[in-house]
PDBQT receptor file of N, H, CA, C and O in Angstrom, charges set to zero:
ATOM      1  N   UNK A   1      59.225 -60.381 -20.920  1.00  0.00    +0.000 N 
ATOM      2  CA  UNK A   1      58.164 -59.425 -21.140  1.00  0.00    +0.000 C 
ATOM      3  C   UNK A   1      58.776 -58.097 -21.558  1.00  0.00    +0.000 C 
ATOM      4  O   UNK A   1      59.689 -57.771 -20.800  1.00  0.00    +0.000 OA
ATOM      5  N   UNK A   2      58.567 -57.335 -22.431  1.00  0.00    +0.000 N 
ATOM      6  H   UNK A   2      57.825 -57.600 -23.046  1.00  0.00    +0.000 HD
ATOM      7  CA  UNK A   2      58.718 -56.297 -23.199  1.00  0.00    +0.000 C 
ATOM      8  C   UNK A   2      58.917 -54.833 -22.055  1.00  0.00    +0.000 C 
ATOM      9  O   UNK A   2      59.631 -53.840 -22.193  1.00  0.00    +0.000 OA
ATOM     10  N   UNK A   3      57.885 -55.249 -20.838  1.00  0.00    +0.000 N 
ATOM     11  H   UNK A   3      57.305 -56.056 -20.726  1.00  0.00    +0.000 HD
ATOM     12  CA  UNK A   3      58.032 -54.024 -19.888  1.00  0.00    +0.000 C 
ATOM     13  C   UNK A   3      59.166 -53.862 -18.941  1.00  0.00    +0.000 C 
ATOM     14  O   UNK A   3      59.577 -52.871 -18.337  1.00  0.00    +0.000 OA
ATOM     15  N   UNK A   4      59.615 -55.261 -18.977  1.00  0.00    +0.000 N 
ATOM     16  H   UNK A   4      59.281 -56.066 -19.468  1.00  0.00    +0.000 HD
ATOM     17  CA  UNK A   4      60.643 -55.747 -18.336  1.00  0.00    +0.000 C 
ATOM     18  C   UNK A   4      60.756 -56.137 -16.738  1.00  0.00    +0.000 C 
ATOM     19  O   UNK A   4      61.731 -56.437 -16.050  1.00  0.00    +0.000 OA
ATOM     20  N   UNK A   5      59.071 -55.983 -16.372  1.00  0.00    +0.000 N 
ATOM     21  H   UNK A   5      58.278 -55.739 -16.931  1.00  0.00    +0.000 HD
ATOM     22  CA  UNK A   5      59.031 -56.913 -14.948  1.00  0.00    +0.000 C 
ATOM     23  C   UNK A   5      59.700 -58.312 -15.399  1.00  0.00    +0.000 C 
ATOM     24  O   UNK A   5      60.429 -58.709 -14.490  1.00  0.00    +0.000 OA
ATOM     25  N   UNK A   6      59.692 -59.048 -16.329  1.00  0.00    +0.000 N 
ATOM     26  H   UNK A   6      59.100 -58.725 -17.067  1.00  0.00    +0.000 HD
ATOM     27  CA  UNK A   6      60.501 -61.102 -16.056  1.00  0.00    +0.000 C 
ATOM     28  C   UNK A   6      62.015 -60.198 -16.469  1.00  0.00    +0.000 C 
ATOM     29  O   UNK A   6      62.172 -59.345 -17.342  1.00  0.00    +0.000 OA
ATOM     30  N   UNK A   7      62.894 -60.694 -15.592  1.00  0.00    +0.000 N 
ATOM     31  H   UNK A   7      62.766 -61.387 -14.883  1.00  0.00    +0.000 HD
ATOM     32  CA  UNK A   7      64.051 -60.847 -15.768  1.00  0.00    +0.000 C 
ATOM     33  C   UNK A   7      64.775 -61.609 -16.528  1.00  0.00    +0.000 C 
ATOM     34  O   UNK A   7      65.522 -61.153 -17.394  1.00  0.00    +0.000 OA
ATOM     35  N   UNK A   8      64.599 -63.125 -16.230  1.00  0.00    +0.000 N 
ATOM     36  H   UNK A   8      63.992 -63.496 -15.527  1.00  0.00    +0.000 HD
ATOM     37  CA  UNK A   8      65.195 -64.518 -17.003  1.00  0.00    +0.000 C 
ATOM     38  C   UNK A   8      63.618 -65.341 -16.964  1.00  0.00    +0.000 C 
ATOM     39  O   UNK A   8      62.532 -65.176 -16.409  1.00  0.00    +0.000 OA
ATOM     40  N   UNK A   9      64.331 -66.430 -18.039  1.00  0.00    +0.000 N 
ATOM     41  H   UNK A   9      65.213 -66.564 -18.490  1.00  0.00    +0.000 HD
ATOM     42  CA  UNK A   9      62.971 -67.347 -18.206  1.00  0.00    +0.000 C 
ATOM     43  C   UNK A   9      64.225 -68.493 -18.201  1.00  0.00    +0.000 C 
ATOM     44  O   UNK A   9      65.445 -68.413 -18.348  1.00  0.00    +0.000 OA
ATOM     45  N   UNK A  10      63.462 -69.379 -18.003  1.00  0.00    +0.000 N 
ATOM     46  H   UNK A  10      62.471 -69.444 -17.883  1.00  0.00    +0.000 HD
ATOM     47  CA  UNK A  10      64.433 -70.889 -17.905  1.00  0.00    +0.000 C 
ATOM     48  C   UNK A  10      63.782 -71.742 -18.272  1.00  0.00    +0.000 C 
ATOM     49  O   UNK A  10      62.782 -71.939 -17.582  1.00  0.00    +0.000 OA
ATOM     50  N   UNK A  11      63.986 -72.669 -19.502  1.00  0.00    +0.000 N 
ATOM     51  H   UNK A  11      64.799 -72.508 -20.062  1.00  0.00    +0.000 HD
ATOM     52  CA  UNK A  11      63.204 -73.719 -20.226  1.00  0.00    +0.000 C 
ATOM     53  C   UNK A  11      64.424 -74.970 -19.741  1.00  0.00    +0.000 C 
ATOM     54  O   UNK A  11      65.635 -74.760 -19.789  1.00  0.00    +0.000 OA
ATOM     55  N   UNK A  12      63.696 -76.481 -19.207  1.00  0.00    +0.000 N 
ATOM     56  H   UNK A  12      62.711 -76.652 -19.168  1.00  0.00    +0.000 HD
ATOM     57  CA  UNK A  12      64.528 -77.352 -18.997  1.00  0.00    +0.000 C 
ATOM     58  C   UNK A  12      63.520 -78.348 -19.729  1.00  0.00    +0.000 C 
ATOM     59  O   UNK A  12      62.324 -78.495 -19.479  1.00  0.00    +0.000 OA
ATOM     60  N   UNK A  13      64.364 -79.058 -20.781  1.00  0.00    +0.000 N 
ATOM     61  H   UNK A  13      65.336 -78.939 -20.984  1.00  0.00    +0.000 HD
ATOM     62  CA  UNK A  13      64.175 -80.674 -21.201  1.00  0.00    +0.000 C 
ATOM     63  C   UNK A  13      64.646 -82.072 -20.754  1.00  0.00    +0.000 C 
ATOM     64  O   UNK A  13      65.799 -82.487 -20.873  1.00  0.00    +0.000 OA
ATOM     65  N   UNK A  14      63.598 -82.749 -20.219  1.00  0.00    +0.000 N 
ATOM     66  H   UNK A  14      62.661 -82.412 -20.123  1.00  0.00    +0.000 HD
ATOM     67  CA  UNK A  14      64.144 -83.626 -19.732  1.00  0.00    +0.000 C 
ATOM     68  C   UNK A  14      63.623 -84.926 -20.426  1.00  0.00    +0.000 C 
ATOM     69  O   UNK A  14      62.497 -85.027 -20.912  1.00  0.00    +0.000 OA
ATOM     70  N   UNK A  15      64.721 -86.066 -20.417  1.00  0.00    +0.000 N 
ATOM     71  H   UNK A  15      65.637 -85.985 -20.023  1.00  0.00    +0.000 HD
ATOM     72  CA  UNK A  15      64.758 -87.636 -21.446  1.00  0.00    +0.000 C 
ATOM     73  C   UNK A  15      63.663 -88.490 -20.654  1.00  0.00    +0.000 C 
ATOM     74  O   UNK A  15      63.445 -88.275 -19.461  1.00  0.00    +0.000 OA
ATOM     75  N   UNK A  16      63.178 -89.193 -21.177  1.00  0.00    +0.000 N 
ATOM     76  H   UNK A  16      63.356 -89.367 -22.146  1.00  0.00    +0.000 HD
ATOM     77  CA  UNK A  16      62.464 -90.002 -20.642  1.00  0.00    +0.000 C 
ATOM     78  C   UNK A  16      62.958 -90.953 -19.289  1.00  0.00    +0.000 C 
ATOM     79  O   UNK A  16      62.123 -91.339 -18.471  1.00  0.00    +0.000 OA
ATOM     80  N   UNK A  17      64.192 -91.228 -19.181  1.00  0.00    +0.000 N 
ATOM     81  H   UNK A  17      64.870 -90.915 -19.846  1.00  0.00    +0.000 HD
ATOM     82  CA  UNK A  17      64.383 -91.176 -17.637  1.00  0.00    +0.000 C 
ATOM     83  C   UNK A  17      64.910 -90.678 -16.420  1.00  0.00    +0.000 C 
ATOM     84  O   UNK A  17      65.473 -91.189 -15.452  1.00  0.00    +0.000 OA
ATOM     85  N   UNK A  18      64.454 -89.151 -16.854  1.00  0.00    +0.000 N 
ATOM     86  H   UNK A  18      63.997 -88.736 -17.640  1.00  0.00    +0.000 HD
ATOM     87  CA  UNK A  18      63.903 -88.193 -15.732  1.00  0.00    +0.000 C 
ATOM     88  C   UNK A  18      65.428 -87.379 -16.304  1.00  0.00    +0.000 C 
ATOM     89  O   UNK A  18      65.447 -86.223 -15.883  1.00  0.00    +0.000 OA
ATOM     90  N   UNK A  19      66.424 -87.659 -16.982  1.00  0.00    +0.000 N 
ATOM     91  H   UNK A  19      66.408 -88.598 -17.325  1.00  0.00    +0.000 HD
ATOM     92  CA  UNK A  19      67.543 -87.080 -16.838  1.00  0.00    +0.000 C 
ATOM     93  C   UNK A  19      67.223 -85.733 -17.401  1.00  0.00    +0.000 C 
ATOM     94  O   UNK A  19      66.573 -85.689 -18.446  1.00  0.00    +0.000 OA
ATOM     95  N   UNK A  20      67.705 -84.358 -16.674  1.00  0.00    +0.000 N 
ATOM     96  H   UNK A  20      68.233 -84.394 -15.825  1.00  0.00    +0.000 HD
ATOM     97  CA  UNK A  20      68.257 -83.373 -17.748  1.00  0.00    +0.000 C 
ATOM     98  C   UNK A  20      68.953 -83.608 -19.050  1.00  0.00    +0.000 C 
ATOM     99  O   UNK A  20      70.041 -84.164 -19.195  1.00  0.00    +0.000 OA
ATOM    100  N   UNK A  21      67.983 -82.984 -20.210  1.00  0.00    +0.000 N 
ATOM    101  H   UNK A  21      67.099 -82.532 -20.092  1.00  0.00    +0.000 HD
ATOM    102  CA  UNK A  21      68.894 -82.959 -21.367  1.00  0.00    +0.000 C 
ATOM    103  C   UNK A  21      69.522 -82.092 -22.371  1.00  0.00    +0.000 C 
ATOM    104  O   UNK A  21      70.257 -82.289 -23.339  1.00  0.00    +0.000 OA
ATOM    105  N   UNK A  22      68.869 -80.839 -21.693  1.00  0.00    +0.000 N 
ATOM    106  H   UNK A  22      68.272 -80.679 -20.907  1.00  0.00    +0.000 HD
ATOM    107  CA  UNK A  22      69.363 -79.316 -22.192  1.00  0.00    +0.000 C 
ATOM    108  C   UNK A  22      68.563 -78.806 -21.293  1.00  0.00    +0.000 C 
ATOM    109  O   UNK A  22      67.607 -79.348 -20.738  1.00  0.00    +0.000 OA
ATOM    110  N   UNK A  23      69.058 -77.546 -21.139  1.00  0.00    +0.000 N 
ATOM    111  H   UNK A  23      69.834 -77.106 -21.589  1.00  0.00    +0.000 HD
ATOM    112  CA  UNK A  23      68.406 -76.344 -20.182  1.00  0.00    +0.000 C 
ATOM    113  C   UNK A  23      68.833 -74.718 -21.174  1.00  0.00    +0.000 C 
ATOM    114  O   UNK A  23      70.041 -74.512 -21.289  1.00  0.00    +0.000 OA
ATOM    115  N   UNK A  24      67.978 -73.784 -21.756  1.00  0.00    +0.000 N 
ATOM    116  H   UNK A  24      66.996 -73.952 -21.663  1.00  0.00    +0.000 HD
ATOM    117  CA  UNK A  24      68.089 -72.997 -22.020  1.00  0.00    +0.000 C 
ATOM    118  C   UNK A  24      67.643 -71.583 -21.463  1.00  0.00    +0.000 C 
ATOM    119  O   UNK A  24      66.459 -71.267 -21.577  1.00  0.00    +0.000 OA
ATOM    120  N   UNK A  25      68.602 -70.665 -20.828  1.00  0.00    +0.000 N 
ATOM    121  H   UNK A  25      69.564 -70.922 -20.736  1.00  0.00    +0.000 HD
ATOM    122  CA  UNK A  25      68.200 -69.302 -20.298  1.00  0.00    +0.000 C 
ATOM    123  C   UNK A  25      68.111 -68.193 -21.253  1.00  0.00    +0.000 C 
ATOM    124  O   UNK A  25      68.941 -67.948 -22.129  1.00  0.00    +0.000 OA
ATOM    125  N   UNK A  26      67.034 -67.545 -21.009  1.00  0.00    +0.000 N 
ATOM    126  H   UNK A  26      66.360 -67.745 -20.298  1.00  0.00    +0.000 HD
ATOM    127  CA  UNK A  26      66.768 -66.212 -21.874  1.00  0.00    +0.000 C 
ATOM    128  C   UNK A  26      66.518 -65.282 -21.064  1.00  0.00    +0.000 C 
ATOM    129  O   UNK A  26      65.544 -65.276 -20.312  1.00  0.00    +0.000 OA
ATOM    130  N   UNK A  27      67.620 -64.149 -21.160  1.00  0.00    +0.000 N 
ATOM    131  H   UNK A  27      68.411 -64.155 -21.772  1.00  0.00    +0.000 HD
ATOM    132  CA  UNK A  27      67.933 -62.935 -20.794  1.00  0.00    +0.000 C 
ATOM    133  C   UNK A  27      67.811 -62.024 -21.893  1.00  0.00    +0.000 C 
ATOM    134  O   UNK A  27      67.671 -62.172 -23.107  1.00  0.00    +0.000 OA
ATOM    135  N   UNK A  28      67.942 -60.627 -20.800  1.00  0.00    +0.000 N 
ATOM    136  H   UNK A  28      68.056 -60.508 -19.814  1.00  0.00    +0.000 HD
ATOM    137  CA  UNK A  28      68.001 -59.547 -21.107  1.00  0.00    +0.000 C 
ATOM    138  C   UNK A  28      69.186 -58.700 -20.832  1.00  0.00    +0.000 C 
ATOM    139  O   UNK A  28      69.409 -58.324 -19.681  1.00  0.00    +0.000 OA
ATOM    140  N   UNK A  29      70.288 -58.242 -22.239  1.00  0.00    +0.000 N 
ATOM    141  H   UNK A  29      70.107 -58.548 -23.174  1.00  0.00    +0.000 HD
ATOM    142  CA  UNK A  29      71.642 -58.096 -22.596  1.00  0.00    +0.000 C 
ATOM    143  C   UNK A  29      71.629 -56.469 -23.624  1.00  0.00    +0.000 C 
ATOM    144  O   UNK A  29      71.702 -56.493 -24.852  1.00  0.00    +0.000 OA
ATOM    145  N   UNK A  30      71.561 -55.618 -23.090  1.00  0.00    +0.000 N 
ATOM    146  H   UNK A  30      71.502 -55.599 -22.091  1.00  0.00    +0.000 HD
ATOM    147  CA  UNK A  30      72.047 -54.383 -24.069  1.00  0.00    +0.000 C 
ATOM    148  C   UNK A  30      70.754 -54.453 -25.038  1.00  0.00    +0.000 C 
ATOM    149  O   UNK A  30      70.729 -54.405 -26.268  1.00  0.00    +0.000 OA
ATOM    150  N   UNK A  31      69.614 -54.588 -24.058  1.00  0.00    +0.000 N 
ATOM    151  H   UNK A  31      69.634 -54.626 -23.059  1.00  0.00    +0.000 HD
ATOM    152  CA  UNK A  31      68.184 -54.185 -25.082  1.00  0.00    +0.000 C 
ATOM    153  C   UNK A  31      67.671 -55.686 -26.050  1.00  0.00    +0.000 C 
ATOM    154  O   UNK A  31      66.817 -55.892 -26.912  1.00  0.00    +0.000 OA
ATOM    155  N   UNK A  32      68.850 -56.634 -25.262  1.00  0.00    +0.000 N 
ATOM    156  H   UNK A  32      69.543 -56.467 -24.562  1.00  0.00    +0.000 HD
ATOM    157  CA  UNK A  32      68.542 -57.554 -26.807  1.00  0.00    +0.000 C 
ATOM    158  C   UNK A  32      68.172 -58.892 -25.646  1.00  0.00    +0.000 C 
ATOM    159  O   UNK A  32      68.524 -58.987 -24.470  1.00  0.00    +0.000 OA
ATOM    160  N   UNK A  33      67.265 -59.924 -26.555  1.00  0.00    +0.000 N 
ATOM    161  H   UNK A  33      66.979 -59.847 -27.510  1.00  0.00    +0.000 HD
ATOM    162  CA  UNK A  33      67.127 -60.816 -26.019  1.00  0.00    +0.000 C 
ATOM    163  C   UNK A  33      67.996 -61.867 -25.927  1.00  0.00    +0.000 C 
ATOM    164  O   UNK A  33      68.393 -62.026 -27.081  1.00  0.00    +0.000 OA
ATOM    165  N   UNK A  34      68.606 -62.807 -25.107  1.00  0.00    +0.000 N 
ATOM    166  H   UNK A  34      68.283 -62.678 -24.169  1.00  0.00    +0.000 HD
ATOM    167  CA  UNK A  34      69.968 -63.144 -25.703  1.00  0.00    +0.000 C 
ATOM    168  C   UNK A  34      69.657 -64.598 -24.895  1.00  0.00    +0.000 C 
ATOM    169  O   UNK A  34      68.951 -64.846 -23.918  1.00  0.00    +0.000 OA
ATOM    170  N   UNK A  35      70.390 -65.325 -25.636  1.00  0.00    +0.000 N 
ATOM    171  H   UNK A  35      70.964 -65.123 -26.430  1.00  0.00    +0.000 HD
ATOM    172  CA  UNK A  35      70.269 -67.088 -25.040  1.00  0.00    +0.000 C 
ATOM    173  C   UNK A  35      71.056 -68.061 -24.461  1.00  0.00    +0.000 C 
ATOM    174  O   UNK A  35      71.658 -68.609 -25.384  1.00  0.00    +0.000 OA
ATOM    175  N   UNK A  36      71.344 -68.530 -23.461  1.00  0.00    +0.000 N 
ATOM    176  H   UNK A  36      70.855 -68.085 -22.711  1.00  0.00    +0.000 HD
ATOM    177  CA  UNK A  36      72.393 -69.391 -22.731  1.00  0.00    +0.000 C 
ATOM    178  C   UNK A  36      71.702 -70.367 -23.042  1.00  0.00    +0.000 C 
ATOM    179  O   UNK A  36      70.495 -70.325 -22.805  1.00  0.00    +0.000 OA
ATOM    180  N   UNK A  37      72.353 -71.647 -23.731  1.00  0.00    +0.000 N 
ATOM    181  H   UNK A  37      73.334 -71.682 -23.923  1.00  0.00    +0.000 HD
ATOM    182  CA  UNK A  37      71.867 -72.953 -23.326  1.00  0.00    +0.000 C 
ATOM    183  C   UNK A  37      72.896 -74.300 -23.089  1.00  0.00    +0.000 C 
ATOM    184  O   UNK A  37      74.106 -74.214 -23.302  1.00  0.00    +0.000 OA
ATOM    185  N   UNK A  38      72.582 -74.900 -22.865  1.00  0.00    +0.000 N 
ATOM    186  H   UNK A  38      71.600 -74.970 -22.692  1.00  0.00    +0.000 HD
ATOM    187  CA  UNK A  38      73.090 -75.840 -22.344  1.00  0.00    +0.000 C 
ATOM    188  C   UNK A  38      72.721 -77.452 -22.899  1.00  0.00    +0.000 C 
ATOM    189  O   UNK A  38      71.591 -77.846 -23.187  1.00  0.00    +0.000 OA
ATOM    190  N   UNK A  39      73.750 -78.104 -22.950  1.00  0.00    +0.000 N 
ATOM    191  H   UNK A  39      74.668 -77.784 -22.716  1.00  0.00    +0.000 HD
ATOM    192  CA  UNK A  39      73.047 -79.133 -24.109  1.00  0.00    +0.000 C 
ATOM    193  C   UNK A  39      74.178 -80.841 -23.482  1.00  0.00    +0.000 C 
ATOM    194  O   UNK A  39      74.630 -80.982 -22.346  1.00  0.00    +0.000 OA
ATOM    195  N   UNK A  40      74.305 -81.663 -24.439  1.00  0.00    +0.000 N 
ATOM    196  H   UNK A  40      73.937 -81.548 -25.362  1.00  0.00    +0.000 HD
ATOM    197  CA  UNK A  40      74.852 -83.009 -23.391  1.00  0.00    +0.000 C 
ATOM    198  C   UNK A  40      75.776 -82.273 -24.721  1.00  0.00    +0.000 C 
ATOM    199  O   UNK A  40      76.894 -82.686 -24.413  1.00  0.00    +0.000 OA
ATOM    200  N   UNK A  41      75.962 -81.546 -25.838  1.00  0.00    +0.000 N 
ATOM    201  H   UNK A  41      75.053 -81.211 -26.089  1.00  0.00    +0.000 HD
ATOM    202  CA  UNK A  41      77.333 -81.347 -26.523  1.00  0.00    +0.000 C 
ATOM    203  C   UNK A  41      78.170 -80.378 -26.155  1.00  0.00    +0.000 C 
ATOM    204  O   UNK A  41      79.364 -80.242 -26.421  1.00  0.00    +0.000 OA
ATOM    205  N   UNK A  42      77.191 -79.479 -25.294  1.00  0.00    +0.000 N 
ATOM    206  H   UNK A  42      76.221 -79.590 -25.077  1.00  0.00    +0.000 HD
ATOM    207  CA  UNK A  42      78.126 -78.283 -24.955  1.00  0.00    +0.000 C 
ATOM    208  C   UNK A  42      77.029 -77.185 -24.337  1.00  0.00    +0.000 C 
ATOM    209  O   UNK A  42      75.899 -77.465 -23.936  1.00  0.00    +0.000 OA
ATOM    210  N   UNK A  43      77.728 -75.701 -24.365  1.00  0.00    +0.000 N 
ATOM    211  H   UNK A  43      78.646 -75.474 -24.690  1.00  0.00    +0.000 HD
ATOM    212  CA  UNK A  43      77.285 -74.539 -24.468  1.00  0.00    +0.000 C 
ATOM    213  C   UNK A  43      77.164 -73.604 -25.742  1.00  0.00    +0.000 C 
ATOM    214  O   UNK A  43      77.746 -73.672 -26.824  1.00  0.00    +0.000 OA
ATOM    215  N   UNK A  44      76.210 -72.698 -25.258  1.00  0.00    +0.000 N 
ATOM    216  H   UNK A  44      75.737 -72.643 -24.378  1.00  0.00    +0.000 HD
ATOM    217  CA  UNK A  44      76.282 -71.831 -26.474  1.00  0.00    +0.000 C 
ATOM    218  C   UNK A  44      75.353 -70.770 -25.979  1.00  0.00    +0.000 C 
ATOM    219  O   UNK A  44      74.302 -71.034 -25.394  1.00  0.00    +0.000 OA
ATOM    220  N   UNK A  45      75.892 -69.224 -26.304  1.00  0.00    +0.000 N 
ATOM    221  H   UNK A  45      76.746 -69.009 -26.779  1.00  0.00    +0.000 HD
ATOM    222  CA  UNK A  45      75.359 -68.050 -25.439  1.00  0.00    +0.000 C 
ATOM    223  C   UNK A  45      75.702 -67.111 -26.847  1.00  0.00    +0.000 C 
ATOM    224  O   UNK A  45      76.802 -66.850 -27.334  1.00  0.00    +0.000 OA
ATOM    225  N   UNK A  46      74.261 -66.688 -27.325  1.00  0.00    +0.000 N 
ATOM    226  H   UNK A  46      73.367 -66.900 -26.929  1.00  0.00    +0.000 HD
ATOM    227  CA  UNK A  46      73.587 -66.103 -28.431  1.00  0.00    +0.000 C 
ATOM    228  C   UNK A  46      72.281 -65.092 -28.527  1.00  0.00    +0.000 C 
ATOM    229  O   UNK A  46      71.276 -65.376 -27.877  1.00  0.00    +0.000 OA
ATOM    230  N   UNK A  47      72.307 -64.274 -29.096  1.00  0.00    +0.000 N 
ATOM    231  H   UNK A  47      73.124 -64.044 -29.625  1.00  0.00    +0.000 HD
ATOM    232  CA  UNK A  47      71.066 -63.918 -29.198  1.00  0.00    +0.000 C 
ATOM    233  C   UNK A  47      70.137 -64.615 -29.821  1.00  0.00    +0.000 C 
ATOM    234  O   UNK A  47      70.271 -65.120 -30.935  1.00  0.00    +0.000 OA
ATOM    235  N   UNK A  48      69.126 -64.670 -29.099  1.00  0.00    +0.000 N 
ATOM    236  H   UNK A  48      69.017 -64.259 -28.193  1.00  0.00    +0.000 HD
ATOM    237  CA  UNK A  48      67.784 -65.597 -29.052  1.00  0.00    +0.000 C 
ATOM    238  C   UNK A  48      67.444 -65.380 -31.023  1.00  0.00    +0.000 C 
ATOM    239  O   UNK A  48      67.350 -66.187 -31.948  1.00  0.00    +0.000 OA
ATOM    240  N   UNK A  49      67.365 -64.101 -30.937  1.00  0.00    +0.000 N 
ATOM    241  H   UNK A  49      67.441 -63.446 -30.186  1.00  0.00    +0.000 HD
ATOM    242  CA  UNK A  49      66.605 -64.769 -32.431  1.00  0.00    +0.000 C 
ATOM    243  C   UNK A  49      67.390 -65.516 -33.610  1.00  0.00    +0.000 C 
ATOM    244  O   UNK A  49      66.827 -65.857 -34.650  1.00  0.00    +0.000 OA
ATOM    245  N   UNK A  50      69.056 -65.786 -33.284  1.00  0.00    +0.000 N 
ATOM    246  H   UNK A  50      69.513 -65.509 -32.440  1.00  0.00    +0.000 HD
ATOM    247  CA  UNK A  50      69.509 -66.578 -33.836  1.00  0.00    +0.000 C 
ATOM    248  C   UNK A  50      69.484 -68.296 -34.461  1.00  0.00    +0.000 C 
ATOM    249  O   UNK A  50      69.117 -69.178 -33.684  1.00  0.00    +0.000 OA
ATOM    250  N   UNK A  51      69.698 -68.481 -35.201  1.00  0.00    +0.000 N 
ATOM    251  H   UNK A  51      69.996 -67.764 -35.831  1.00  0.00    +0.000 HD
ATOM    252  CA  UNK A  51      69.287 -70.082 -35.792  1.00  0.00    +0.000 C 
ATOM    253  C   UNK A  51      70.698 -70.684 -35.570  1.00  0.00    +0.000 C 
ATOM    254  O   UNK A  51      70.918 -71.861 -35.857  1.00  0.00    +0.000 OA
TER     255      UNK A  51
């Protein structure tokens, strides 16, 4: 949220049998929105509006 009451948001995907299959965190980093995620290939910690 822009006012900055949410701190982090946490999105988790999970496979059809029940497993975790990425989990992505979105924070707040030097004004910027910025992205931790987590994946079965790896990590990767970016700003969110990145592709």
């Amino acid at each position: 949220m822009s006012n900055g009451s949410m701190k982090e948001q946490l999105f988790v995907t999970f496979g059809e049998d029940g497993t975790v299959q990425s989990a992505s965190l979105y924070y707040m980093a030097d004004g910027e929105i910025m992205e931790y995620r987590v994946t079965e290939d790896g990590a990767v910690e970016e700003p969110a509006g990145r592709d």
